[in-house]
LUMKOLBA-375028 format. One record per residue: y, x, z of N, C-alpha, C, O in turn; chain; residue in one letter; residue number from 1. Coordinates in steps of 0.2 Angstrom, whole numbers, plus 5000, padded with zeros to 4 digits. Layout:
BEGIN
ATOM|Y|X|Z|Y|X|Z|Y|X|Z|Y|X|Z|A|a|NUM
...
//
This chain:
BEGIN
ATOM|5271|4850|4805|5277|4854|4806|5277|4861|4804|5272|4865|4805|A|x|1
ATOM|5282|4862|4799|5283|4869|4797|5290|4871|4801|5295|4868|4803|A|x|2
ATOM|5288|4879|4802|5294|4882|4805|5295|4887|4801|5290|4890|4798|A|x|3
ATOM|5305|4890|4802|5305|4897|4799|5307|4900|4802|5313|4899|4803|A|x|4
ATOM|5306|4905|4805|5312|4910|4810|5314|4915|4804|5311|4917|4799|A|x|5
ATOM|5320|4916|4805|5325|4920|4804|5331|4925|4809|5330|4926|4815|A|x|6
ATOM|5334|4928|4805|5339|4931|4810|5337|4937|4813|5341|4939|4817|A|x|7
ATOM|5332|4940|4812|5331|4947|4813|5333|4953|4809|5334|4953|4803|A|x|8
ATOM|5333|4957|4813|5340|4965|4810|5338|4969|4817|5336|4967|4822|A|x|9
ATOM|5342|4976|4813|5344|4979|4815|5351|4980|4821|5357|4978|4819|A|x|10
ATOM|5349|4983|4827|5358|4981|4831|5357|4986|4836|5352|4988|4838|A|x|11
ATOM|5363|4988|4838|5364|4993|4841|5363|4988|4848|5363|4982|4849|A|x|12
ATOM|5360|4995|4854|5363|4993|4862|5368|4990|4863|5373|4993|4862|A|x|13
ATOM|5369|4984|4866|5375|4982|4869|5377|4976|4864|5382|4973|4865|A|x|14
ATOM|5373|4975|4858|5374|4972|4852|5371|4963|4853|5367|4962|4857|A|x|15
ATOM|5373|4959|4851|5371|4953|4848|5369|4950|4843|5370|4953|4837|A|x|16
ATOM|5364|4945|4844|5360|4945|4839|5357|4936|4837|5354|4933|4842|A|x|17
ATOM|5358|4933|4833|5357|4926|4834|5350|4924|4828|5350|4925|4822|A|x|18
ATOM|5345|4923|4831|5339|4920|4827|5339|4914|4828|5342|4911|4833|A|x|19
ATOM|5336|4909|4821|5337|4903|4818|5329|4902|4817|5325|4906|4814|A|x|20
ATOM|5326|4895|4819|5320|4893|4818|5321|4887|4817|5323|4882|4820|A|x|21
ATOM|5321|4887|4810|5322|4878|4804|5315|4875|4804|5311|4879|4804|A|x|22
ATOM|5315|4868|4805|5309|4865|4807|5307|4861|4801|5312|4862|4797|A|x|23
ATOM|5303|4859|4798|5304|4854|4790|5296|4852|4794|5293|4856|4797|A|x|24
ATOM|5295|4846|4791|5291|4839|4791|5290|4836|4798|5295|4834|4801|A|x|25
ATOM|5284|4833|4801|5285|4827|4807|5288|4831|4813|5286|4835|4817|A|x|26
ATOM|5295|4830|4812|5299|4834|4817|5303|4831|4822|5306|4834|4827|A|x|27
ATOM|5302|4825|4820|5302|4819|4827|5297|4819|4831|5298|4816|4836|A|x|28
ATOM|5290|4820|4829|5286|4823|4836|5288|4828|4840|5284|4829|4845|A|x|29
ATOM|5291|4832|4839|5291|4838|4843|5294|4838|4849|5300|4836|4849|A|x|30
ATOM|5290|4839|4854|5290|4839|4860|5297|4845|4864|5301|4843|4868|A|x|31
ATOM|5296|4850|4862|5299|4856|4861|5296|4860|4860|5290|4860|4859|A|x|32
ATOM|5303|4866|4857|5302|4873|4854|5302|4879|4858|5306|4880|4863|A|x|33
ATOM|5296|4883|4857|5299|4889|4860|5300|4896|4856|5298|4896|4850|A|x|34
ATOM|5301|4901|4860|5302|4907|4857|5300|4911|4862|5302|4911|4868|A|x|35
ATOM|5294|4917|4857|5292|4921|4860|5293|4928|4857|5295|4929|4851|A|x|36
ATOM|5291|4934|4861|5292|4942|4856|5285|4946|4857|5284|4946|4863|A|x|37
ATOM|5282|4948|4855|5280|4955|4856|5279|4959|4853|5277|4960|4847|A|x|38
ATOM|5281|4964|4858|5283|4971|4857|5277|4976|4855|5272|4975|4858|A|x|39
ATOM|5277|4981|4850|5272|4985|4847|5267|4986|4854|5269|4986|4860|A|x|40
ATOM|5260|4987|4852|5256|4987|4858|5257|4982|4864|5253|4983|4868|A|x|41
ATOM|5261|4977|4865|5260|4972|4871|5259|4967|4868|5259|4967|4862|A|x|42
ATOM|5256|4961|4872|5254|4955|4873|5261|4951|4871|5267|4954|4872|A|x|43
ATOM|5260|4943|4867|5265|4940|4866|5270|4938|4872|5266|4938|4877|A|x|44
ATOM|5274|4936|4874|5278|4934|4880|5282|4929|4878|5283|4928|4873|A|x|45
ATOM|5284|4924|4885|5287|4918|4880|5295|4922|4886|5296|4925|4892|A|x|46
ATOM|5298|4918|4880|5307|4920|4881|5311|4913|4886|5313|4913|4892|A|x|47
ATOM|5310|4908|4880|5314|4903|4882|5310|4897|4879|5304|4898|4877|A|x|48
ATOM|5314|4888|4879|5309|4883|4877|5316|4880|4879|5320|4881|4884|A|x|49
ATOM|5315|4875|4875|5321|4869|4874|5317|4863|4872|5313|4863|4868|A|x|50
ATOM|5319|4857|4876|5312|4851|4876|5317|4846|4869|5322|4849|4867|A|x|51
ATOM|5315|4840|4869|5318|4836|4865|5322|4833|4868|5326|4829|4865|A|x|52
ATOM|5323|4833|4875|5329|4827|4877|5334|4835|4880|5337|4835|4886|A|x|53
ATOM|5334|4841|4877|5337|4845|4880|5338|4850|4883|5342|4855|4883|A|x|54
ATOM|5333|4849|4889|5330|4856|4894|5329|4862|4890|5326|4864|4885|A|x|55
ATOM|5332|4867|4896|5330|4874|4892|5326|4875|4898|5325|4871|4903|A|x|56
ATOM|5322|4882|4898|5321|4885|4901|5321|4894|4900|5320|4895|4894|A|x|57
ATOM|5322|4898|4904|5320|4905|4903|5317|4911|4907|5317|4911|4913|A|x|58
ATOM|5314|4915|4904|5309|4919|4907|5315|4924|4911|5321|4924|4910|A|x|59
ATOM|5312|4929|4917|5318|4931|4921|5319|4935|4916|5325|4933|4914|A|x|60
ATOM|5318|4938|4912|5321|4946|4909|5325|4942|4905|5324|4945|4899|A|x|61
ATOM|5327|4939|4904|5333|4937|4899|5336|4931|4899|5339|4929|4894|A|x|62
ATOM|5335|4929|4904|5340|4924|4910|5345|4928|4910|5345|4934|4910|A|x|63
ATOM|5352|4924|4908|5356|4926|4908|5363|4931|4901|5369|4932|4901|A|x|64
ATOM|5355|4933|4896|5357|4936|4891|5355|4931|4885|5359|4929|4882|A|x|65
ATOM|5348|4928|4884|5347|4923|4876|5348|4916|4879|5345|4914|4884|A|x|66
ATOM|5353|4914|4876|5354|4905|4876|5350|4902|4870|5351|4904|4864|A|x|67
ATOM|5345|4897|4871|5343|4892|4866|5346|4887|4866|5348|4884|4871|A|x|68
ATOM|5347|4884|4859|5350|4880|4857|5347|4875|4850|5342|4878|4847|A|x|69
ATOM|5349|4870|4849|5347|4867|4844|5354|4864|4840|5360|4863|4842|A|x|70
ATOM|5351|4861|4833|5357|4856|4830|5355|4854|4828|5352|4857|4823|A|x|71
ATOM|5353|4846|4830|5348|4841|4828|5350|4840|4819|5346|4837|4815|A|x|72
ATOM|5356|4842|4818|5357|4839|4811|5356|4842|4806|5357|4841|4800|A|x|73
ATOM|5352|4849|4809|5352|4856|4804|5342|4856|4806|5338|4860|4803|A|x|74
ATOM|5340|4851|4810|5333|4853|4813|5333|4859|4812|5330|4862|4808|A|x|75
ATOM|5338|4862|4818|5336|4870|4818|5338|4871|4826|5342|4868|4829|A|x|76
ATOM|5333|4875|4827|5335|4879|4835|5335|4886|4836|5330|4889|4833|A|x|77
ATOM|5340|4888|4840|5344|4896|4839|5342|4899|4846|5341|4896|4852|A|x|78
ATOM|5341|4905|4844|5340|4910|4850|5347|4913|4849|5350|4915|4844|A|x|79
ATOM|5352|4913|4855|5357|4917|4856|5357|4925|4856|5362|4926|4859|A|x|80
ATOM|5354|4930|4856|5354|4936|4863|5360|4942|4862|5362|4945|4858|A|x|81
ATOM|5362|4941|4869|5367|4948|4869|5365|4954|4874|5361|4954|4879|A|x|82
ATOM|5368|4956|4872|5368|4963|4878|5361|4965|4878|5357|4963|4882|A|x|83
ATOM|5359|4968|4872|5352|4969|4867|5352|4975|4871|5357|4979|4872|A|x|84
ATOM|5347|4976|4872|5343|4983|4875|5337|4986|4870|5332|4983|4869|A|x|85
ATOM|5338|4992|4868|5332|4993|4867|5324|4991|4869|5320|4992|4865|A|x|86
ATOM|5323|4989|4875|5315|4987|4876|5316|4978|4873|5311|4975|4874|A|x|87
ATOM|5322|4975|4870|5322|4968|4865|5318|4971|4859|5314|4967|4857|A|x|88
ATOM|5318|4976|4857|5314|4978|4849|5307|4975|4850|5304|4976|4855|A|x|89
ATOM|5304|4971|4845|5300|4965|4846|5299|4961|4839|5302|4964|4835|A|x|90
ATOM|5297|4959|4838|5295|4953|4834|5295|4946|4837|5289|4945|4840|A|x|91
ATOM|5299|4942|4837|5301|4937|4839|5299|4930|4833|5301|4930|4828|A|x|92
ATOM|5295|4926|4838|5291|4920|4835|5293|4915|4838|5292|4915|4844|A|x|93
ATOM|5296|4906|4833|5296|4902|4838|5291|4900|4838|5287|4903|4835|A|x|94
ATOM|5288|4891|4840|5284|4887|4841|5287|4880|4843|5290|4879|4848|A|x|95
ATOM|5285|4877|4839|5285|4869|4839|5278|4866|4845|5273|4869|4844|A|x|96
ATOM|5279|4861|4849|5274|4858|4854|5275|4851|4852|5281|4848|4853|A|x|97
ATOM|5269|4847|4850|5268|4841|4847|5261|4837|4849|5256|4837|4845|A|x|98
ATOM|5261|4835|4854|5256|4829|4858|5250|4836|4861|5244|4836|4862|A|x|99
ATOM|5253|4841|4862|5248|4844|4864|5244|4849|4859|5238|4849|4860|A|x|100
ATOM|5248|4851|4854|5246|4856|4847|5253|4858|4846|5258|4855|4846|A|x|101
ATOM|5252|4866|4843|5258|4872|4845|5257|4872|4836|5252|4870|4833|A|x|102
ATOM|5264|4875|4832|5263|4878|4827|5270|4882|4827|5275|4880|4829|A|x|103
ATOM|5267|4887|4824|5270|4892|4824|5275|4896|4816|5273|4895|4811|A|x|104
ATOM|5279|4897|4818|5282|4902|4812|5279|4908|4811|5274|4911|4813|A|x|105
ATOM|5283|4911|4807|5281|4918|4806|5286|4921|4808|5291|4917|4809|A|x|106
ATOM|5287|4929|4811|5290|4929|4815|5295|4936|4811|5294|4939|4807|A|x|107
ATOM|5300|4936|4814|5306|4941|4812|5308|4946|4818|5309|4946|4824|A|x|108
ATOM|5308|4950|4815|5308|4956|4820|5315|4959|4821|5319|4961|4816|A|x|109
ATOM|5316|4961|4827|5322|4962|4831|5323|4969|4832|5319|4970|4836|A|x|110
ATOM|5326|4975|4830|5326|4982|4832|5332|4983|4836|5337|4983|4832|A|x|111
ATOM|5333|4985|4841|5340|4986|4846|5337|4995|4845|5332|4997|4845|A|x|112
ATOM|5341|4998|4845|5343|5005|4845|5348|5008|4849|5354|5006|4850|A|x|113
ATOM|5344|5014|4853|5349|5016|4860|5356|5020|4856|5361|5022|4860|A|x|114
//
């Protein structure tokens, strides 16, 4: 399984902002995707996860503001985020989970500006 994240930029406070993670090869295994960020000096954090029959879930800090989503006909799954705060500036990576092995994209970086 390859992934590609996309969708990172510059955006103001208050701004929206939509990341794209395209999957290419055994992509019918995949269990579900997630997306994580981290921010200069911290540990990675996970955001959200969307399984293959649908379920999302989300971390409290942005419960509410990033919706995950997928379109199975594009194998791609999307970070929604609005109401961008400066402490979103990050670097933002998804992840494929497949029988119990994670692979990762390379990650695109997010700057929200106060």
């Amino acid at each position: 399984v390859q992934l590609q994240a996309s969708g990172g930029g510059l955006v103001q406070a208050g701004g929206s902002l939509r990341l794209s993670c395209a999957a290419s090869g055994s992509i019918l295994r995949i269990d579900a995707v997630g997306w994580y960020r981290q921010a200069p000096g911290k540990e990675r954090v996970t955001l959200a996860y969307i399984t293959n029959t649908g379920s999302t879930d989300y971390a409290a800090s942005v419960k509410g503001r990033f919706t995950v989503s997928r379109d199975n006909a594009k194998n791609t799954v999307y970070l929604q985020m609005s109401s961008l705060k400066p402490e979103d500036t990050a670097v933002y990576y998804c992840a494929a989970f497949v029988s119990g092995n994670d692979y990762w994209g390379q990650g695109t970086l997010v700057t929200v500006s106060s």
